[in-house]
Biotite code that builds the C-alpha atoms (Angstrom):
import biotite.structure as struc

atoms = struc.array([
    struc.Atom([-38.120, 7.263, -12.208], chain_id="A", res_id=1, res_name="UNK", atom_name="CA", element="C"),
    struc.Atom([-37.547, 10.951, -11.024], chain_id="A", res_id=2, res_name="UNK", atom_name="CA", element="C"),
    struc.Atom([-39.342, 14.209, -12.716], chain_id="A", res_id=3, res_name="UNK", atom_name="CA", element="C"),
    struc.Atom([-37.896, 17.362, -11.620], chain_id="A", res_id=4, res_name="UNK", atom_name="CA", element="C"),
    struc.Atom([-37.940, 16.613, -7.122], chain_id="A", res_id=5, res_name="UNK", atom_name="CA", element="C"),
    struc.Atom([-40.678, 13.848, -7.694], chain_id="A", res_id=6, res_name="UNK", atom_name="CA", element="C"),
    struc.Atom([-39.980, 10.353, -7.376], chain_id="A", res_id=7, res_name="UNK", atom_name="CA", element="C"),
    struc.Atom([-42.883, 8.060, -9.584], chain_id="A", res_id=8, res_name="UNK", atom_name="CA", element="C"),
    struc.Atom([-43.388, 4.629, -8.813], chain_id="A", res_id=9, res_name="UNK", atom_name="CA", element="C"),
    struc.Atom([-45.048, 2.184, -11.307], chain_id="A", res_id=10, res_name="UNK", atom_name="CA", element="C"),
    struc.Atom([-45.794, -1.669, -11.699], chain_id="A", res_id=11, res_name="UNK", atom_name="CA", element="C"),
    struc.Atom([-44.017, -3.446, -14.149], chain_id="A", res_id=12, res_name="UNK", atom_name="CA", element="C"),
    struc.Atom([-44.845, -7.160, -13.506], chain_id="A", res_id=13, res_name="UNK", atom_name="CA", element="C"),
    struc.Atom([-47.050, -8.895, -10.130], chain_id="A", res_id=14, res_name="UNK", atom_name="CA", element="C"),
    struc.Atom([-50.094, -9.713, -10.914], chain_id="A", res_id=15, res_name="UNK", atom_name="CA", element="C"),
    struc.Atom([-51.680, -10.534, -7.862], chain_id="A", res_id=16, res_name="UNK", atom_name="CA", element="C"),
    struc.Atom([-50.693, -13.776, -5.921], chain_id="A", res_id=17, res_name="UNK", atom_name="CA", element="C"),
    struc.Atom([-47.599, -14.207, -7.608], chain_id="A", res_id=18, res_name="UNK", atom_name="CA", element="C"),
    struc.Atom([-44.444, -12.525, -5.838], chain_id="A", res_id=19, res_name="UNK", atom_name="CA", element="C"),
    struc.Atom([-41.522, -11.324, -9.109], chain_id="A", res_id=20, res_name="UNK", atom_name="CA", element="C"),
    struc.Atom([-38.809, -8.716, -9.102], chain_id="A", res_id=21, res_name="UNK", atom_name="CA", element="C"),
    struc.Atom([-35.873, -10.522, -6.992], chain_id="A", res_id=22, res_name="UNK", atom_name="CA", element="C"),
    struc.Atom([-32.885, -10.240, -8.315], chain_id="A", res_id=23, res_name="UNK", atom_name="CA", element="C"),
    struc.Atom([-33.047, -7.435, -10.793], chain_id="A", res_id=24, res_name="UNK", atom_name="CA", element="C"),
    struc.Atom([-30.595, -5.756, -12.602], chain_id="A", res_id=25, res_name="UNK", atom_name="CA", element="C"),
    struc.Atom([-31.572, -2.881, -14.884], chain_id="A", res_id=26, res_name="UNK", atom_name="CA", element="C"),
    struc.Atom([-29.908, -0.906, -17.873], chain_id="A", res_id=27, res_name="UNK", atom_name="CA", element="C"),
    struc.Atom([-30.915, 2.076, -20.050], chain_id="A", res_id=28, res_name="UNK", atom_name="CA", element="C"),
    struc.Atom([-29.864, 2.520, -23.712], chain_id="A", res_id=29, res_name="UNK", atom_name="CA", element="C"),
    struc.Atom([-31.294, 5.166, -26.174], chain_id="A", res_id=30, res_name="UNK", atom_name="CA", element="C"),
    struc.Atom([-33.831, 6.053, -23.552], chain_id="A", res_id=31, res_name="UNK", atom_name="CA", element="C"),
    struc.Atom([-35.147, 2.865, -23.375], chain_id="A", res_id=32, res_name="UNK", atom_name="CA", element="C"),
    struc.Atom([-35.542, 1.126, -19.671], chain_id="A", res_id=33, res_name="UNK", atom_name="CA", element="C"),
    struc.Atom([-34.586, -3.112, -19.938], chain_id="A", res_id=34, res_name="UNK", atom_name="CA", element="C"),
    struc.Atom([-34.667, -5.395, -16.631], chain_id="A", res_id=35, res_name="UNK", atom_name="CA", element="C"),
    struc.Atom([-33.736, -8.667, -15.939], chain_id="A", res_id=36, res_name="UNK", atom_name="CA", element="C"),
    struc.Atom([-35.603, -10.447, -12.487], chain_id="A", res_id=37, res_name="UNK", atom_name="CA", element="C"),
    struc.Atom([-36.560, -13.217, -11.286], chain_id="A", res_id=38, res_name="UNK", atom_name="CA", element="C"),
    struc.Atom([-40.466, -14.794, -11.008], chain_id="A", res_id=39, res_name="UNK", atom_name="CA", element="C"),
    struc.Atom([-40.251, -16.023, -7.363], chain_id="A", res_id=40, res_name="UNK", atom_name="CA", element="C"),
    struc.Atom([-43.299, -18.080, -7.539], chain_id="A", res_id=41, res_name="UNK", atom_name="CA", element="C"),
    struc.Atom([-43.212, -20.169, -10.533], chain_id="A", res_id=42, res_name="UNK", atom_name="CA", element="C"),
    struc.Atom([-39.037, -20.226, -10.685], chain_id="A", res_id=43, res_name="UNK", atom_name="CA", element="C"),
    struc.Atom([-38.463, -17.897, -13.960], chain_id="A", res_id=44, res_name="UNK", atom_name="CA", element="C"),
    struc.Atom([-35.741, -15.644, -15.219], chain_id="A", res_id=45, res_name="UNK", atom_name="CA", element="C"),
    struc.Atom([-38.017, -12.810, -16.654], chain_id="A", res_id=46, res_name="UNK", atom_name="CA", element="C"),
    struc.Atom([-37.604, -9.760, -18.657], chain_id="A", res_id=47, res_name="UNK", atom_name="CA", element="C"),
    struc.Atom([-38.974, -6.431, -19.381], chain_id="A", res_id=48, res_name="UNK", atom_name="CA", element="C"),
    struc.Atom([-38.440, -3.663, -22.029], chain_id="A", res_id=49, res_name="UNK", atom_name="CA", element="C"),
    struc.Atom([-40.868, -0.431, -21.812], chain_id="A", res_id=50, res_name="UNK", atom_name="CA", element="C"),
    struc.Atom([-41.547, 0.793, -25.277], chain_id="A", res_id=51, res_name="UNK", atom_name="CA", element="C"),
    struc.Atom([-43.342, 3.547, -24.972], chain_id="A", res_id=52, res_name="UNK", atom_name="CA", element="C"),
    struc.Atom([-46.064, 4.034, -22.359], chain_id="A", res_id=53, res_name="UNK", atom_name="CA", element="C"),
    struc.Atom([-46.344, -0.031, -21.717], chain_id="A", res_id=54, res_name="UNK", atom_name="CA", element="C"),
    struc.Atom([-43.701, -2.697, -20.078], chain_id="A", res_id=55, res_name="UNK", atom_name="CA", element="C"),
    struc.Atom([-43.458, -5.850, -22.753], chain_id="A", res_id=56, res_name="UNK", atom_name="CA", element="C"),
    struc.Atom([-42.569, -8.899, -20.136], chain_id="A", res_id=57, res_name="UNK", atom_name="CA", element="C"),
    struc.Atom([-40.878, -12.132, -21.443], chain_id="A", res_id=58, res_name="UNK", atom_name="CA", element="C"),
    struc.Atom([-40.085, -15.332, -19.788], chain_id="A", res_id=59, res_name="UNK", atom_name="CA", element="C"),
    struc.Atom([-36.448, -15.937, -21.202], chain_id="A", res_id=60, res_name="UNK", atom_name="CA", element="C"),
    struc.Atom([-35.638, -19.390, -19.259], chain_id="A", res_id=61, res_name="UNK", atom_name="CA", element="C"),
    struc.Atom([-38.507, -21.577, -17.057], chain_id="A", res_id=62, res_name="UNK", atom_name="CA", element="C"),
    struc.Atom([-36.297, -24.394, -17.302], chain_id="A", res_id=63, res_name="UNK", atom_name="CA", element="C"),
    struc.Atom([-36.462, -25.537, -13.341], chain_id="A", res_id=64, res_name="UNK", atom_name="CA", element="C"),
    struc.Atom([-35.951, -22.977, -10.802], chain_id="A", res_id=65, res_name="UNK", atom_name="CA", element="C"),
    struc.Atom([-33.854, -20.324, -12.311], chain_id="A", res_id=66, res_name="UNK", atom_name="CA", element="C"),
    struc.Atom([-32.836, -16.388, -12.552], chain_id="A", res_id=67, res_name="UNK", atom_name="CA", element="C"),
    struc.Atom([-31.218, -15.729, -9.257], chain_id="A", res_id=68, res_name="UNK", atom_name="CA", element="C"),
    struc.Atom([-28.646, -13.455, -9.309], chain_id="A", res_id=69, res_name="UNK", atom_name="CA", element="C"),
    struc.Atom([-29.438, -11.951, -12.292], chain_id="A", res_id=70, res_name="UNK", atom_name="CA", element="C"),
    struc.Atom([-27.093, -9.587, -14.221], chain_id="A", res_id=71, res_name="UNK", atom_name="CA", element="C"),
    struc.Atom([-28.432, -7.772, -17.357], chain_id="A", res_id=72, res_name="UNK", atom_name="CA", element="C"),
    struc.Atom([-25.714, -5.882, -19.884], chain_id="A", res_id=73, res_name="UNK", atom_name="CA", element="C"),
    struc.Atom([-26.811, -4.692, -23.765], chain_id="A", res_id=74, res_name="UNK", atom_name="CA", element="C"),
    struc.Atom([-24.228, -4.915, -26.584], chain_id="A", res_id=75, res_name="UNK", atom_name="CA", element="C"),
    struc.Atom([-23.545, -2.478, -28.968], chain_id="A", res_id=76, res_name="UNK", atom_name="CA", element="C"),
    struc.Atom([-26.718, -3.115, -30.831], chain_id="A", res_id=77, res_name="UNK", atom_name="CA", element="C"),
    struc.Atom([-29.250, -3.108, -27.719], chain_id="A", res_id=78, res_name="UNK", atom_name="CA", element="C"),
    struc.Atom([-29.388, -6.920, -27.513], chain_id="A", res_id=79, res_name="UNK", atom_name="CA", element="C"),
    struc.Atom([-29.685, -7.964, -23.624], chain_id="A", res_id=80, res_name="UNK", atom_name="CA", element="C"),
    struc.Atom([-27.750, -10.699, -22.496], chain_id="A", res_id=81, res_name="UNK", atom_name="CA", element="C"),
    struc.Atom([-28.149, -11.810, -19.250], chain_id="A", res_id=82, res_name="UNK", atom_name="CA", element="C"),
    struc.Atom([-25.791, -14.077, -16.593], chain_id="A", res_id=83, res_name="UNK", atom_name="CA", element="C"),
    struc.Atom([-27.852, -15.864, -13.970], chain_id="A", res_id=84, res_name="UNK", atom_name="CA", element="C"),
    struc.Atom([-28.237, -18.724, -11.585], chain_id="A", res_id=85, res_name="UNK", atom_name="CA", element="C"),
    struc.Atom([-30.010, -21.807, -11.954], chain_id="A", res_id=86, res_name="UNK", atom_name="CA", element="C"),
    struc.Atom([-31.157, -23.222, -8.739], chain_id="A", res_id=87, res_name="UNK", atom_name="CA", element="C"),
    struc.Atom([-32.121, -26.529, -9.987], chain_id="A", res_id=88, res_name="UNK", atom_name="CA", element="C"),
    struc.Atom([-28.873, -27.289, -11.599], chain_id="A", res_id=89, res_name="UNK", atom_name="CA", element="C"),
    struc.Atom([-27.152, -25.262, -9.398], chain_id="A", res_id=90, res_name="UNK", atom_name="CA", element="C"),
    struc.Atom([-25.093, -23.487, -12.359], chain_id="A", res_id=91, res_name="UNK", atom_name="CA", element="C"),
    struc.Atom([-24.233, -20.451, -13.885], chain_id="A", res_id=92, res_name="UNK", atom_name="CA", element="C"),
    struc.Atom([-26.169, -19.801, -17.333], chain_id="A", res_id=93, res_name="UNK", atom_name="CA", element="C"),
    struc.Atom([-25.810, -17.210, -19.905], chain_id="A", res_id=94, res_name="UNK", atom_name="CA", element="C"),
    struc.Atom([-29.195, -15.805, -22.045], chain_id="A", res_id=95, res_name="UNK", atom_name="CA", element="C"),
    struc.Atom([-28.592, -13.535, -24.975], chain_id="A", res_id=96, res_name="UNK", atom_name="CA", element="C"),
    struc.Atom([-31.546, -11.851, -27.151], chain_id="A", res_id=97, res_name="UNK", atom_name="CA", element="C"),
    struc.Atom([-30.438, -11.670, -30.789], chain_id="A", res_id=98, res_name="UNK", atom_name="CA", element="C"),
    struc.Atom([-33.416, -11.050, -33.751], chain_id="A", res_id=99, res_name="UNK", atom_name="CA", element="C"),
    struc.Atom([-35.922, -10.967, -31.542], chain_id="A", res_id=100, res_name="UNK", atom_name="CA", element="C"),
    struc.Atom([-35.124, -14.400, -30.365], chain_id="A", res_id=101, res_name="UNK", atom_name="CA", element="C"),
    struc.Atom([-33.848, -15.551, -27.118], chain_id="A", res_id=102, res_name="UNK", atom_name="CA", element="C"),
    struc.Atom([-31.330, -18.618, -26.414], chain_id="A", res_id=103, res_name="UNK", atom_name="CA", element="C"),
    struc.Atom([-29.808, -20.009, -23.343], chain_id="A", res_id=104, res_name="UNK", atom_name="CA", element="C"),
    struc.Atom([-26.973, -21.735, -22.280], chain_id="A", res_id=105, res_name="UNK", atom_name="CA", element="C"),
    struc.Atom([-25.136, -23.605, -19.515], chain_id="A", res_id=106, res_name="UNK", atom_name="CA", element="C"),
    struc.Atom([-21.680, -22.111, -18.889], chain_id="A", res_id=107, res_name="UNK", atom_name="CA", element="C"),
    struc.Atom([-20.874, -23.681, -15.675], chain_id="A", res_id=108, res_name="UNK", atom_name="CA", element="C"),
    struc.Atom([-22.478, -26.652, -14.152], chain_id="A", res_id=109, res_name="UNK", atom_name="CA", element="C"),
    struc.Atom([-19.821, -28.339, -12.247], chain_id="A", res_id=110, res_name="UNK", atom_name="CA", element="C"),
    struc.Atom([-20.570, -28.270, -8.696], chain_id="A", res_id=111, res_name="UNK", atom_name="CA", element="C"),
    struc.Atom([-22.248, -25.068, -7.289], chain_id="A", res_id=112, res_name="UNK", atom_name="CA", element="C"),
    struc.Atom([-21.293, -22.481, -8.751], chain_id="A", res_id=113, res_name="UNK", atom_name="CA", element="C"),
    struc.Atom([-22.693, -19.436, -10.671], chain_id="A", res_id=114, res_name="UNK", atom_name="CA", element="C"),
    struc.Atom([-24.159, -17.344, -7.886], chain_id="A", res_id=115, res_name="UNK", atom_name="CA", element="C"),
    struc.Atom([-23.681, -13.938, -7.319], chain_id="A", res_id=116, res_name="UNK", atom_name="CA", element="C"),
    struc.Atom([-22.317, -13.312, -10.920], chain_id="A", res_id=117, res_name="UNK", atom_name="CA", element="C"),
    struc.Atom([-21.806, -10.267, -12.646], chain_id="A", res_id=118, res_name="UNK", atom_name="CA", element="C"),
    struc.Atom([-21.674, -10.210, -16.152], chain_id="A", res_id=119, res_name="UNK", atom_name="CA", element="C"),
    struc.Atom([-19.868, -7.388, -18.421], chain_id="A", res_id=120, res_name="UNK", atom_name="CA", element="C"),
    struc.Atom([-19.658, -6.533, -22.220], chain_id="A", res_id=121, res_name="UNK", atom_name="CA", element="C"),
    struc.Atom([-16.506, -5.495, -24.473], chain_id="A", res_id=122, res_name="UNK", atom_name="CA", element="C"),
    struc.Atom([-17.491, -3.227, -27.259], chain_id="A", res_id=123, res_name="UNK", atom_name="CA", element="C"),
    struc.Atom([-17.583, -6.204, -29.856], chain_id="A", res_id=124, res_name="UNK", atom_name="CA", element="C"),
    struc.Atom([-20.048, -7.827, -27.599], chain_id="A", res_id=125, res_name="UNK", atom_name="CA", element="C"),
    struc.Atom([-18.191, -10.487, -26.408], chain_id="A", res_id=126, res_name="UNK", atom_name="CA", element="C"),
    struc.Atom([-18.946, -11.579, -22.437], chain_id="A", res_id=127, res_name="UNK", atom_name="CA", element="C"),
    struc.Atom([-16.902, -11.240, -19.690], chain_id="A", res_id=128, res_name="UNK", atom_name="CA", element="C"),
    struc.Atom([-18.738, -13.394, -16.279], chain_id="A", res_id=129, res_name="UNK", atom_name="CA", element="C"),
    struc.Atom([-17.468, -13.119, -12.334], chain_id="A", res_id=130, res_name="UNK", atom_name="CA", element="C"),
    struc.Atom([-19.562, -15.674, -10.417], chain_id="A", res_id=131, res_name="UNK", atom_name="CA", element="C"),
    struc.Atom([-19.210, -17.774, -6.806], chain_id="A", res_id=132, res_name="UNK", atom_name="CA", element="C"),
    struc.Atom([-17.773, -21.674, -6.764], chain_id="A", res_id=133, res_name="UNK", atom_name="CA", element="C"),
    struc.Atom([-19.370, -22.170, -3.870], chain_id="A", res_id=134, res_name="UNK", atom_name="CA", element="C"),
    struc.Atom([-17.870, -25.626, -3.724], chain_id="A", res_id=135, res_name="UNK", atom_name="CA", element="C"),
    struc.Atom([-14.409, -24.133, -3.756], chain_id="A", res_id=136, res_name="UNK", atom_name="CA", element="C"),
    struc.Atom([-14.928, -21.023, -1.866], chain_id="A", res_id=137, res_name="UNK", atom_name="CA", element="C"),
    struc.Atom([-13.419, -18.913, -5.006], chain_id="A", res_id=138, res_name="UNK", atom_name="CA", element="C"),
    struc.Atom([-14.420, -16.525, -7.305], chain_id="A", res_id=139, res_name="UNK", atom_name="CA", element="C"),
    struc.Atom([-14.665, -17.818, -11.150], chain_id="A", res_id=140, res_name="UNK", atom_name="CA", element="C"),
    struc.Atom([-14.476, -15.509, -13.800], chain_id="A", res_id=141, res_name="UNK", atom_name="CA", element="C"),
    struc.Atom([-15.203, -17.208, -17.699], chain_id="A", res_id=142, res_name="UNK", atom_name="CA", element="C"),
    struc.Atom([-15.663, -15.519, -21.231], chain_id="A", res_id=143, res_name="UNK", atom_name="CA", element="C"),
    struc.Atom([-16.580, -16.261, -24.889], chain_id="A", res_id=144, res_name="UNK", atom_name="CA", element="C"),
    struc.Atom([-14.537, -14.044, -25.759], chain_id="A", res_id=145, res_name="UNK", atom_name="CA", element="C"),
    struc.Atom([-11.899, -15.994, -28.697], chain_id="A", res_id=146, res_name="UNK", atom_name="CA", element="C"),
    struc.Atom([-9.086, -14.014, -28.677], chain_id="A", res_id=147, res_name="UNK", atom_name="CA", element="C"),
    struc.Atom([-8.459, -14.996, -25.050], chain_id="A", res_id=148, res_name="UNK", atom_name="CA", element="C"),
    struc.Atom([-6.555, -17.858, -24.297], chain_id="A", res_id=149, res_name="UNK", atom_name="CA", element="C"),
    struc.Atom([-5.349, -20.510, -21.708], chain_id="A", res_id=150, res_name="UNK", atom_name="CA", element="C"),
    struc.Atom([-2.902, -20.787, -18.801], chain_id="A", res_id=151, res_name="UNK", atom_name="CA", element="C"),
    struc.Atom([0.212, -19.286, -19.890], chain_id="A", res_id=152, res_name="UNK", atom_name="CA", element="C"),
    struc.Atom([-0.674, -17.314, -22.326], chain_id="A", res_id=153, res_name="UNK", atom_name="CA", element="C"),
    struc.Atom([-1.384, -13.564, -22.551], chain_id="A", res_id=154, res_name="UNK", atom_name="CA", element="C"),
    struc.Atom([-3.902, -11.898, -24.577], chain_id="A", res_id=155, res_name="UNK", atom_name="CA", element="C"),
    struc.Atom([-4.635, -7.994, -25.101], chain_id="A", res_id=156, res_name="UNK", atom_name="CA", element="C"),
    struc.Atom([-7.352, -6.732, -25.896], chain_id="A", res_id=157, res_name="UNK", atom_name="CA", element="C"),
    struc.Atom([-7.758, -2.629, -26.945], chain_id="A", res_id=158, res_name="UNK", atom_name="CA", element="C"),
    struc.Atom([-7.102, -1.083, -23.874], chain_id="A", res_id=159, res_name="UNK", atom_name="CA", element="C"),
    struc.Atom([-7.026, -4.420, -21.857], chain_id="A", res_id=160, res_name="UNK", atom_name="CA", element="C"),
    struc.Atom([-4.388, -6.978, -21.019], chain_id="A", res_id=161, res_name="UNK", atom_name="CA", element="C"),
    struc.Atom([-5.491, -9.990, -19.648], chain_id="A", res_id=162, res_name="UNK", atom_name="CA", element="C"),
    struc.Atom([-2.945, -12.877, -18.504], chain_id="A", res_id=163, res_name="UNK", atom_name="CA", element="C"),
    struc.Atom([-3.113, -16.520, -17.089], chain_id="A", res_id=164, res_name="UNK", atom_name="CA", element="C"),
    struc.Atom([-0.874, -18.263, -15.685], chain_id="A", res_id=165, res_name="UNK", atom_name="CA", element="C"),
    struc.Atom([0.221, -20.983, -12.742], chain_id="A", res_id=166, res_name="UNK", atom_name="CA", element="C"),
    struc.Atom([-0.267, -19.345, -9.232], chain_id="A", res_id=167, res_name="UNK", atom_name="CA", element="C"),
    struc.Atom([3.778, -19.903, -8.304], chain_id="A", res_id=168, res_name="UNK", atom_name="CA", element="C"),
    struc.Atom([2.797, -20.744, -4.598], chain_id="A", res_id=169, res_name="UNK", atom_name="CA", element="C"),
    struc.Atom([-0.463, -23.255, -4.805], chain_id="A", res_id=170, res_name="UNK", atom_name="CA", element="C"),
    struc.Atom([0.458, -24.488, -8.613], chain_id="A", res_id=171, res_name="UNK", atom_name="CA", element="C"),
    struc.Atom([-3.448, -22.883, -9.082], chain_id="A", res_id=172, res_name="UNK", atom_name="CA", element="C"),
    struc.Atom([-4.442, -20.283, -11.647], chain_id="A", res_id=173, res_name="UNK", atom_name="CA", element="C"),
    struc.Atom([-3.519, -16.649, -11.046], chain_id="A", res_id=174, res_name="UNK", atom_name="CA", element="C"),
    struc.Atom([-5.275, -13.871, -13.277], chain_id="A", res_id=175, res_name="UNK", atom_name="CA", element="C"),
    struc.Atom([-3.605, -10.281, -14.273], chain_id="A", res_id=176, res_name="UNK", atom_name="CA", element="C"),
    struc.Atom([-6.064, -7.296, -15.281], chain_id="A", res_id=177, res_name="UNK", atom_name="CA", element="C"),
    struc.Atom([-4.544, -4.606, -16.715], chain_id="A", res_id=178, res_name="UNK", atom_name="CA", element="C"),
    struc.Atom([-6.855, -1.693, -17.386], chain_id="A", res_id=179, res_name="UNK", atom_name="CA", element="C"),
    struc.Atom([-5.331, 1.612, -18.169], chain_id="A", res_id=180, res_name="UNK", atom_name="CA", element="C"),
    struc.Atom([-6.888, 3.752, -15.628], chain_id="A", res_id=181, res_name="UNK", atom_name="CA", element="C"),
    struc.Atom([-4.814, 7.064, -14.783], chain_id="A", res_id=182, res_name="UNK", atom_name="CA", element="C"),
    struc.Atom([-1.635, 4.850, -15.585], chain_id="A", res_id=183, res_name="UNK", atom_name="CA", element="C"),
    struc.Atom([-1.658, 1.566, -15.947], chain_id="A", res_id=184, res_name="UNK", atom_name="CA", element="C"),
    struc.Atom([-3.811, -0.334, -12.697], chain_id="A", res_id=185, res_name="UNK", atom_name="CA", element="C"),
    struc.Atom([-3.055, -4.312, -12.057], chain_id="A", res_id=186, res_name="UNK", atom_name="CA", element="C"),
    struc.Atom([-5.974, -6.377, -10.766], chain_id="A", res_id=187, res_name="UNK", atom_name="CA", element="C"),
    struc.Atom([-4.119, -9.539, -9.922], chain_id="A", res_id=188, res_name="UNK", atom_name="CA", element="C"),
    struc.Atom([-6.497, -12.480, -8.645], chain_id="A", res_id=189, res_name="UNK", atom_name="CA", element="C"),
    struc.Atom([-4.867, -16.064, -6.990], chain_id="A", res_id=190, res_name="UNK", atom_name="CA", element="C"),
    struc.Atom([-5.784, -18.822, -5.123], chain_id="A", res_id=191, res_name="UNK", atom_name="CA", element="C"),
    struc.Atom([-4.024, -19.511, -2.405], chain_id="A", res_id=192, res_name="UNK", atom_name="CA", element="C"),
    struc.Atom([-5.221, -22.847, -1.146], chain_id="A", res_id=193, res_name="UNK", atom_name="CA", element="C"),
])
């Protein structure tokens, strides 16, 4: 963290003999500094919260080797959620913090996939993920979000329109983003194979 022109460095997890902090991703609500890593040496998606002048670490998931490609996002309440890779499985999972209590899920687990993911929330909390199908050499996006729908079908959300439908030159998915930036902006995503 900076103070005024000076740049202070401190240790938040690695004790010694045990190398952690790949993969972070970090965010900052209400003052409050919140990262999501992984634990090299014993395989574990980890997180930390500073709370005052001390870092609270938690192992969310030691299920196999897990928490590459971590990426941390806080809903409107400060919850973390967090979109990673599981190496054993070779997946994408999803980890969410509500009440103090931490779950986790597989949301992709057919063939490799999941790495490199990016994770986003909308203001109702809902989670929008961009990961790699490595299998497929394409880029997956997924969300719990209900009020989105299937191929051929459009949903809007406030502010957002979001449709899927047959790519008309592979018979594949194609995906339309509409985000009202300066005008409207399209963010159209195919497969061409």
């Amino acid at each position: 963290f900076r103070v005024g022109s000076t740049w202070n460095f401190e240790v938040v997890d690695g004790p010694p003999g045990v190398s952690v902090g790949t993969f972070t991703s970090i965010k900052i609500k209400d003052n409050i500094p919140r990262i999501s890593y992984r634990d090299e040496t014993n395989g574990r998606l980890k997180f930390a919260e500073k709370q005052g002048p001390s870092w609270t670490i938690t192992t969310v998931d030691a299920n196999g080797r897990v928490g590459g490609y971590s990426s941390l996002a806080l809903d409107p309440f400060g919850n973390p959620h967090i979109a990673y890779f599981d190496f054993t499985h070779t997946a994408l999972k999803y980890a969410k913090r509500v009440g103090g209590v931490w779950s986790t899920e597989f949301v992709d687990s057919v063939g490799w996939v999941g790495e490199y993911c990016a994770l986003a929330l909308d203001g109702s909390g809902q989670a929008y993920i961009s990961y790699y199908d490595s299998d497929n050499h394409r880029l997956k996006a997924t969300t719990n979000n209900p009020a989105l729908v299937g191929v051929g079908e459009t949903a809007t959300l406030p502010g957002i329109e979001l449709s899927v439908r047959e790519n008309p030159t592979a018979g594949a998915a194609e995906i339309d983003y509409n985000l009202p930036v300066a005008g409207w902006v399209t963010l159209r995503v195919y497969d061409t194979a």
